[in-house]
DRENKOLNU-622404 format. One record per residue (C-alpha): residue number from 1; residue in three letters; x negated, y, z. Coordinates in nm, 3 decimals, decimal comma. Each point is the difference from the previous one (the first is absolute). Layout:
# residues N
+------+-------+---------+---------+---------+
! lose ! titor !       x !       y !       z !
+------+-------+---------+---------+---------+
!  NUM !   ALA !       X !       Y !       Z !
...
+------+-------+---------+---------+---------+
***
This chain:
# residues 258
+------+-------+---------+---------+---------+
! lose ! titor !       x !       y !       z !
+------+-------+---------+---------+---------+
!    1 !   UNK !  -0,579 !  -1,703 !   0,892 !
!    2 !   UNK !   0,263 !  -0,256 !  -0,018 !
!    3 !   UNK !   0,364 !   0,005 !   0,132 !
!    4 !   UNK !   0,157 !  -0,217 !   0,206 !
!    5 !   UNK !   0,136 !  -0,303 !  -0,166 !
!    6 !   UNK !   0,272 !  -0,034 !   0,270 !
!    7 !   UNK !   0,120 !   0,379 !  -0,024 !
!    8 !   UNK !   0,002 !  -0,001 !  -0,405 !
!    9 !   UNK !   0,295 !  -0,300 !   0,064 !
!   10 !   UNK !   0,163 !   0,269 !   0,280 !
!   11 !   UNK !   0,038 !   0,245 !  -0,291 !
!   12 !   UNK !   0,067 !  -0,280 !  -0,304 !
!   13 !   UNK !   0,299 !  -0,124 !   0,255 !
!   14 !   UNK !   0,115 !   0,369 !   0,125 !
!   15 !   UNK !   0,042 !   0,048 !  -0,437 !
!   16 !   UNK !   0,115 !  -0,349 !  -0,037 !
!   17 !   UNK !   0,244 !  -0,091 !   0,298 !
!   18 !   UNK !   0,399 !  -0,048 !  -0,076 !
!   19 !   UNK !  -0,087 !   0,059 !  -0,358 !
!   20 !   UNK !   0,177 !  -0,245 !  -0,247 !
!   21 !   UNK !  -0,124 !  -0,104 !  -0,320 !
!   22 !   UNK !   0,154 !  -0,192 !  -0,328 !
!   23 !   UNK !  -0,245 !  -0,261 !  -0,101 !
!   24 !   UNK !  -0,032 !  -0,164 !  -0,348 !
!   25 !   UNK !  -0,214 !  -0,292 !  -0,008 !
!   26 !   UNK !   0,007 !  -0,313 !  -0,184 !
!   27 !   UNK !  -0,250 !  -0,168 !   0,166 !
!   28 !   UNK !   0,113 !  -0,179 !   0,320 !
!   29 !   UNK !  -0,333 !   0,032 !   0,198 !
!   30 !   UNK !  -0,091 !   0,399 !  -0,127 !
!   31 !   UNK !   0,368 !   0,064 !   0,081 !
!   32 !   UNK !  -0,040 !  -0,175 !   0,311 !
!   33 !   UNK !  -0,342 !   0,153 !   0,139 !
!   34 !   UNK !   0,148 !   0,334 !  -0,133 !
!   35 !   UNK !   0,298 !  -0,031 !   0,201 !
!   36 !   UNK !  -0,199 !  -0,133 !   0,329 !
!   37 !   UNK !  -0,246 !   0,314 !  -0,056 !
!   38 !   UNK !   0,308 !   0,294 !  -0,010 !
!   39 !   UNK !   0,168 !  -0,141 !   0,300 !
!   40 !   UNK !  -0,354 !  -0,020 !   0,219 !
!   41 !   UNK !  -0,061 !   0,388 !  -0,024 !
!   42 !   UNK !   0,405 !   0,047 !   0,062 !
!   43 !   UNK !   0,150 !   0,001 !  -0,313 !
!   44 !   UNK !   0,395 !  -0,110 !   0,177 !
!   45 !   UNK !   0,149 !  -0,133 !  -0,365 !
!   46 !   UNK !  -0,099 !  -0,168 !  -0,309 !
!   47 !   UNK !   0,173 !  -0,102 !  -0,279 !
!   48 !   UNK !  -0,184 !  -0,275 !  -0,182 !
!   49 !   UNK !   0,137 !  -0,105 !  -0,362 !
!   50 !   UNK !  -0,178 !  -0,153 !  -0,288 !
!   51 !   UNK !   0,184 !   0,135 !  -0,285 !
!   52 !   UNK !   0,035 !   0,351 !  -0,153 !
!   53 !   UNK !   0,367 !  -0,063 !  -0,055 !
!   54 !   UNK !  -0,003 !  -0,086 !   0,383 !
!   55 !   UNK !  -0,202 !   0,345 !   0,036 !
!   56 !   UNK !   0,234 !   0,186 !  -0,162 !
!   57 !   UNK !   0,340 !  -0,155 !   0,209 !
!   58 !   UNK !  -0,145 !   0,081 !   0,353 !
!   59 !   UNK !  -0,074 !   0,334 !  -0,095 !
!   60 !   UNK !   0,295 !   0,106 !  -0,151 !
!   61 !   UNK !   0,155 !  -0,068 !   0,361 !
!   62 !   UNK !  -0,293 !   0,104 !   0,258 !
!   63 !   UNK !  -0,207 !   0,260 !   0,038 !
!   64 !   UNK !  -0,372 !  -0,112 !   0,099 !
!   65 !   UNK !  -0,313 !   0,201 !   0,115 !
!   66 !   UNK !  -0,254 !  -0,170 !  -0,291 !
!   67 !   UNK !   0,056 !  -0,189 !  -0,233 !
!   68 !   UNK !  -0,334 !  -0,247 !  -0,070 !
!   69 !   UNK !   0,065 !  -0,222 !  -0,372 !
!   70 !   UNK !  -0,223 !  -0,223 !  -0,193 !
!   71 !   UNK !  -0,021 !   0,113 !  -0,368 !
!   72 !   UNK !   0,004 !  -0,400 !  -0,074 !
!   73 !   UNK !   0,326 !  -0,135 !   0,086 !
!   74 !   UNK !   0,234 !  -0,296 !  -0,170 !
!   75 !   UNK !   0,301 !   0,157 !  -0,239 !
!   76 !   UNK !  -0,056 !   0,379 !   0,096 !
!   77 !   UNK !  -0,306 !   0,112 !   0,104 !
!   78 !   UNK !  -0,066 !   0,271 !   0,283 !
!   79 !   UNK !  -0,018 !   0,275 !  -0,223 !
!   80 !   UNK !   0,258 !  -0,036 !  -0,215 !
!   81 !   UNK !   0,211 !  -0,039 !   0,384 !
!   82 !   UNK !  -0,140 !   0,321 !   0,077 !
!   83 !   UNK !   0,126 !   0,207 !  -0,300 !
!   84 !   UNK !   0,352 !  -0,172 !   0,064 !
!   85 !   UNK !  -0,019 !   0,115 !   0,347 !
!   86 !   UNK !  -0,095 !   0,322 !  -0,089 !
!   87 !   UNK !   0,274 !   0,073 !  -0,227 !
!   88 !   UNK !   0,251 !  -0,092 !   0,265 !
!   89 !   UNK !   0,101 !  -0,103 !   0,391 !
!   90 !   UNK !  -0,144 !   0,104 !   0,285 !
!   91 !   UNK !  -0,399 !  -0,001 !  -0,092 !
!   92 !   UNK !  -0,084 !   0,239 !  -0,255 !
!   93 !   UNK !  -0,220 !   0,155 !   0,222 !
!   94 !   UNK !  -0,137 !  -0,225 !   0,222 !
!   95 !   UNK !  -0,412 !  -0,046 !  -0,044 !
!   96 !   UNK !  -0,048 !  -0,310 !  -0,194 !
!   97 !   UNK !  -0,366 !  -0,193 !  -0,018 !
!   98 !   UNK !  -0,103 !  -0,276 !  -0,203 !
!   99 !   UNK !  -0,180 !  -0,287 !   0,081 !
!  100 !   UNK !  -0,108 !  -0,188 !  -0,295 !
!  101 !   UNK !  -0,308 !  -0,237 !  -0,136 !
!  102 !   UNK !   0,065 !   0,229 !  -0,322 !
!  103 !   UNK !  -0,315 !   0,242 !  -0,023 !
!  104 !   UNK !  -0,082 !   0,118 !  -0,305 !
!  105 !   UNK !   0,043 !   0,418 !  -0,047 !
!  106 !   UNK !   0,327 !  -0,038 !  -0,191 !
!  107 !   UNK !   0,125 !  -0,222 !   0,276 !
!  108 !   UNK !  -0,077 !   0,264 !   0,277 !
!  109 !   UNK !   0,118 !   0,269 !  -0,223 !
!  110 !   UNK !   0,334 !  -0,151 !  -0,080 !
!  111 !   UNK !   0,046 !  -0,049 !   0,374 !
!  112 !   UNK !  -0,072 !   0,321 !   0,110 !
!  113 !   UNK !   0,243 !   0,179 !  -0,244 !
!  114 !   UNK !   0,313 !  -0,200 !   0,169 !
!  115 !   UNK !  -0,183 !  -0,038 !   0,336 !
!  116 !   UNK !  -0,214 !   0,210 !   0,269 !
!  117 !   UNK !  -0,291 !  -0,216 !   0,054 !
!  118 !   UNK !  -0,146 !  -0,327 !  -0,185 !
!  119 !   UNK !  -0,208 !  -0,265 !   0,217 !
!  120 !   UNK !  -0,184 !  -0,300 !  -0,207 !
!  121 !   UNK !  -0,041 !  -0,325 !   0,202 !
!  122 !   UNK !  -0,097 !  -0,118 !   0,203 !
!  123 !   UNK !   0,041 !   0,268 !   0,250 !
!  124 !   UNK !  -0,158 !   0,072 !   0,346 !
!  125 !   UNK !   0,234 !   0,017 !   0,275 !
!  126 !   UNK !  -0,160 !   0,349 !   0,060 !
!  127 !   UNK !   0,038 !   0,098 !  -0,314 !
!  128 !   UNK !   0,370 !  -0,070 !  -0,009 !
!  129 !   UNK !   0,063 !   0,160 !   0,322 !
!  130 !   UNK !  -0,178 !   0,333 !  -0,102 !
!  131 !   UNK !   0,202 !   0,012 !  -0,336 !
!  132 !   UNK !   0,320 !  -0,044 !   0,172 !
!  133 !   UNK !  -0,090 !   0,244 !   0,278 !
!  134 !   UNK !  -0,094 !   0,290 !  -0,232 !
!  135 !   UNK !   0,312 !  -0,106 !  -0,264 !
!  136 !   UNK !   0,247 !   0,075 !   0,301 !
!  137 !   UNK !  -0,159 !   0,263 !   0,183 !
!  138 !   UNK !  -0,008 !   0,146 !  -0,403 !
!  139 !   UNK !   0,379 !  -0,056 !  -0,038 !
!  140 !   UNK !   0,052 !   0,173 !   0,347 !
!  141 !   UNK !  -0,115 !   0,306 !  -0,158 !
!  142 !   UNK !   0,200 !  -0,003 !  -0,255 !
!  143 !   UNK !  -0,148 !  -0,181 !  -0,243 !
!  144 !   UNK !  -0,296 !   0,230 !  -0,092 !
!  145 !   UNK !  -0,375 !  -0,065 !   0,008 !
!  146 !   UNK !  -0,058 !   0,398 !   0,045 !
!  147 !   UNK !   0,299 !   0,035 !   0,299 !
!  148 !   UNK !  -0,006 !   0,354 !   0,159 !
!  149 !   UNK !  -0,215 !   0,258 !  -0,126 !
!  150 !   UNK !  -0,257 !   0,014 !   0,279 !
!  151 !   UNK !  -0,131 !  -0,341 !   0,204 !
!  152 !   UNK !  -0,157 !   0,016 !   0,362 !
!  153 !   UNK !  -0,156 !  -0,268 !   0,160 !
!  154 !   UNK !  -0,146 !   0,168 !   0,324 !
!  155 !   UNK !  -0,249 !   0,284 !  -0,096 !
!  156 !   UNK !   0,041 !  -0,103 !  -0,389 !
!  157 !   UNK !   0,215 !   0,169 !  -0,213 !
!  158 !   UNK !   0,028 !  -0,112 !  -0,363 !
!  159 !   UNK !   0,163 !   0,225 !  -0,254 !
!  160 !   UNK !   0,119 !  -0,186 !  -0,254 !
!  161 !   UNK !   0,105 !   0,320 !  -0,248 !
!  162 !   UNK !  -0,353 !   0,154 !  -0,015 !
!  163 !   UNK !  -0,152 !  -0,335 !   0,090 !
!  164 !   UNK !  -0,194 !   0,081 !   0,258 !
!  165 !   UNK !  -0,132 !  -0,100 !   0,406 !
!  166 !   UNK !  -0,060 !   0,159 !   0,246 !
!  167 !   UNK !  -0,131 !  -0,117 !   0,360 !
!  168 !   UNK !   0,133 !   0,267 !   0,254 !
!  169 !   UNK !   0,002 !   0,242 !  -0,252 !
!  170 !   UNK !  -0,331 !  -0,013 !  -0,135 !
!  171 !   UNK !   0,003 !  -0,149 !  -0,422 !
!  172 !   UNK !  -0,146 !  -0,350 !  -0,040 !
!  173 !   UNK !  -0,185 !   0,003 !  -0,310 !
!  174 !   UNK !   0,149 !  -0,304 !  -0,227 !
!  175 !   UNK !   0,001 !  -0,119 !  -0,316 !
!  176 !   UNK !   0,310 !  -0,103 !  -0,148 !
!  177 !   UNK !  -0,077 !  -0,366 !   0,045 !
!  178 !   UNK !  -0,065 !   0,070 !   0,361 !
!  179 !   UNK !   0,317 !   0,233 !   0,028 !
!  180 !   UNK !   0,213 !  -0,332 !  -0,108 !
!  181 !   UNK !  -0,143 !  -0,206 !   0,228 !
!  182 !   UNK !   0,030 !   0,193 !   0,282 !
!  183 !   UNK !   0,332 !   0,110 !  -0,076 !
!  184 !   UNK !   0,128 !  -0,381 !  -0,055 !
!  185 !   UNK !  -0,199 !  -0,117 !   0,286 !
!  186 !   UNK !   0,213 !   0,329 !   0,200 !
!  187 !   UNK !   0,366 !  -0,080 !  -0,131 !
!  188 !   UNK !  -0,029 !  -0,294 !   0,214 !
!  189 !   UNK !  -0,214 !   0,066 !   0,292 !
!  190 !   UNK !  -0,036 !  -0,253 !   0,250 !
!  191 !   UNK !   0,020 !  -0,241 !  -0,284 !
!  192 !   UNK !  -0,186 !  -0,245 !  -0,160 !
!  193 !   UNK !  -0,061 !   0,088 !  -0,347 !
!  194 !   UNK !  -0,160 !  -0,294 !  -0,224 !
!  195 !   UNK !  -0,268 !   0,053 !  -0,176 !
!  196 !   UNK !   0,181 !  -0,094 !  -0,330 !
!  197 !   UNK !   0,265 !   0,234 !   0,083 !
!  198 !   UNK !  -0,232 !   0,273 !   0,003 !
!  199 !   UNK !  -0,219 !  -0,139 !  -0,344 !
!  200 !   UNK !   0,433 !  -0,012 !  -0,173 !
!  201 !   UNK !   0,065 !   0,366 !   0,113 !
!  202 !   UNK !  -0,337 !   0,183 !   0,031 !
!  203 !   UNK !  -0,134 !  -0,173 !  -0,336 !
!  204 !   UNK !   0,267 !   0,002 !  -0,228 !
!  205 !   UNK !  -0,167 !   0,070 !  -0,309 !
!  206 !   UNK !  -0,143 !  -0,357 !   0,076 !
!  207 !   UNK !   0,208 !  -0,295 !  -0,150 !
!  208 !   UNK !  -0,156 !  -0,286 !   0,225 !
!  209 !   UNK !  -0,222 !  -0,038 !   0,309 !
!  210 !   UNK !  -0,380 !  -0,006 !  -0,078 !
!  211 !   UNK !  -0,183 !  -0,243 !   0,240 !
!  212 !   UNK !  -0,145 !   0,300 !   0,179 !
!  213 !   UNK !   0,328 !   0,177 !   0,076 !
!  214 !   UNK !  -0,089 !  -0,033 !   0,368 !
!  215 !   UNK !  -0,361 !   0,096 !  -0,001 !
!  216 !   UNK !   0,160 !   0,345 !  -0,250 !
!  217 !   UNK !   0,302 !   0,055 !   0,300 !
!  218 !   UNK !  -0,270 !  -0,032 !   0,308 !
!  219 !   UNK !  -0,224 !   0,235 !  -0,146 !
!  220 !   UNK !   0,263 !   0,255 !  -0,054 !
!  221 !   UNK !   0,125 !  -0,076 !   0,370 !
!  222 !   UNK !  -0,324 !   0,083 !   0,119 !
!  223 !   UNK !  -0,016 !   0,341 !  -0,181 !
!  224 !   UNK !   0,331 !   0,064 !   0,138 !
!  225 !   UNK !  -0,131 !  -0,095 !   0,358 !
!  226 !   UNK !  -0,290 !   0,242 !  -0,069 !
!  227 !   UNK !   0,208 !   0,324 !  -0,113 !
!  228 !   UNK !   0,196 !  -0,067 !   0,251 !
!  229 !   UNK !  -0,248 !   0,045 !   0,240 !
!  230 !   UNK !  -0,154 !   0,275 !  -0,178 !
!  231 !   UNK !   0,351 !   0,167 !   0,031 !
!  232 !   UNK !   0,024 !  -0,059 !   0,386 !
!  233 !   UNK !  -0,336 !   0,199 !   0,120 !
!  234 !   UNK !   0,084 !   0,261 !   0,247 !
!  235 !   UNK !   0,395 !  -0,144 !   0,051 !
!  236 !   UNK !  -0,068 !  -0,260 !   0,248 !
!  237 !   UNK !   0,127 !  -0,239 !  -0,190 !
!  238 !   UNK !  -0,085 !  -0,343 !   0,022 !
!  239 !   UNK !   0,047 !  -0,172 !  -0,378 !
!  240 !   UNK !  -0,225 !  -0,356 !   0,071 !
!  241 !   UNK !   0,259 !  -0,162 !   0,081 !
!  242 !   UNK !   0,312 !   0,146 !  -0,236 !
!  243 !   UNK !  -0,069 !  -0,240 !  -0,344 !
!  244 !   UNK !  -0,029 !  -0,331 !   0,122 !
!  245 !   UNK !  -0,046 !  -0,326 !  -0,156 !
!  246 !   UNK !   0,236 !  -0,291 !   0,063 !
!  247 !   UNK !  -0,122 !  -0,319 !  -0,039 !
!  248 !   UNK !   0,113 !  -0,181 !  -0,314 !
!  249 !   UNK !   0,283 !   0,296 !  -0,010 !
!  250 !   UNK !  -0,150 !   0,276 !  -0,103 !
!  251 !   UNK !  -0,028 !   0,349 !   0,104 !
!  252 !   UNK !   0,205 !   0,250 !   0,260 !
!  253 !   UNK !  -0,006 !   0,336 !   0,081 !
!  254 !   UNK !   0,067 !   0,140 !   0,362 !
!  255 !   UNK !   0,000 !   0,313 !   0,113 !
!  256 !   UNK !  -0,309 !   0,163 !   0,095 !
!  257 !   UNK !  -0,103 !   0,019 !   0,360 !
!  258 !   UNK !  -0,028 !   0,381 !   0,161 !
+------+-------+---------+---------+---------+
***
């Protein structure tokens, strides 16, 4: 079952509206479509710049929701800005992503000890949108993948110290692949979460993205679907339509139906 294209933008701009971002992109047309994309799902501000050392200034003085930054840049490059922000001003806790045509493991790696997420281009409008959604909804709670202790989503409750589901109160028998995947896919119901978002947090002992990544996700979606199921008999519960795919997005998780 697929969701509706038109409610996934509902929630993207109900995450995304009267947000403002610091952007850091050299290149006039990237910066450009960039800029056009945050302010269609409601970001209200942007600060474009093209320089770290520009970077750096802004945020010294204003405090902004996200902060998006190339890793190439002329003089400074986006993250060197970012560890100068860090260190001082008004940022040094504000969710950072990079954007970058830089790929290679070290490159990710580098960007995700400074930053909180690491996009190679070119990148999907979707797939922006979902990053950014789950990077604020993320920094809403604190700042913490794990948040509280114990995560509902209608019937489902997720445990996150014993690491376990259950579906009113009846265990869901997962494996600890399937645990993370549910559990991601749960921090942000209602969501879209991409499929690569799921392969970078699910699969970490993987340091790139086999061809088959999606064929390896869908199959473990569909033994989620199943347990699921399985876990629903004699509840009333209706779980066919609580993981959905979205098209070109990803994958969301609703509440069951009772």
């Amino acid at each position: 079952m697929d969701a509706d294209p038109h409610d996934i933008l509902c929630a993207f701009r109900e995450r995304l509206v009267g947000r403002s971002a610091l952007l850091l992109e050299d290149e006039d047309t990237v910066r450009d479509h960039v800029a056009r994309l945050l302010h269609s799902v409601g970001f209200a501000y942007v600060a474009e710049v093209t320089t770290g050392e520009e970077a750096i200034d802004l945020a010294r003085h204003e405090r902004y929701d996200v902060l998006i930054l190339d890793r190439m840049t002329r003089s400074m490059d986006g993250l060197s800005a970012l560890q100068a922000i860090r260190r001082s001003g008004r940022n040094q806790s504000t969710p950072a992503i990079f954007m970058s045509a830089l790929g290679s493991q070290r490159n990710r790696l580098e960007g995700l000890s400074e930053g909180d997420d690491y996009l190679v281009k070119p990148v999907s409008d979707e797939e922006l949108f979902a990053r950014l959604a789950v990077l604020l909804r993320r920094a809403e709670r604190g700042g913490s993948r794990a948040g509280d202790q114990m995560l509902t989503v209608g019937a489902l409750s997720i445990d996150r110290q014993s690491m376990r589901a259950m579906l009113k109160g009846t265990p869901i028998d997962l494996t600890l692949r399937e645990y993370a995947v549910l559990s991601l896919l749960a921090e942000n119901a209602g969501l879209p979460v991409t499929r690569s978002m799921l392969w970078s947090t699910c699969w970490q002992s993987y340091t790139f993205e086999p061809s088959n990544f999606v064929n390896t996700i869908d199959v473990q979606i569909s033994r989620l679907r199943r347990k699921l199921a399985a876990a629903s008999e004699g509840h009333g519960i209706d779980t066919t339509a609580m993981i959905v795919a979205v098209r070109v997005q990803g994958i969301m998780l609703r509440p069951p139906c009772v």
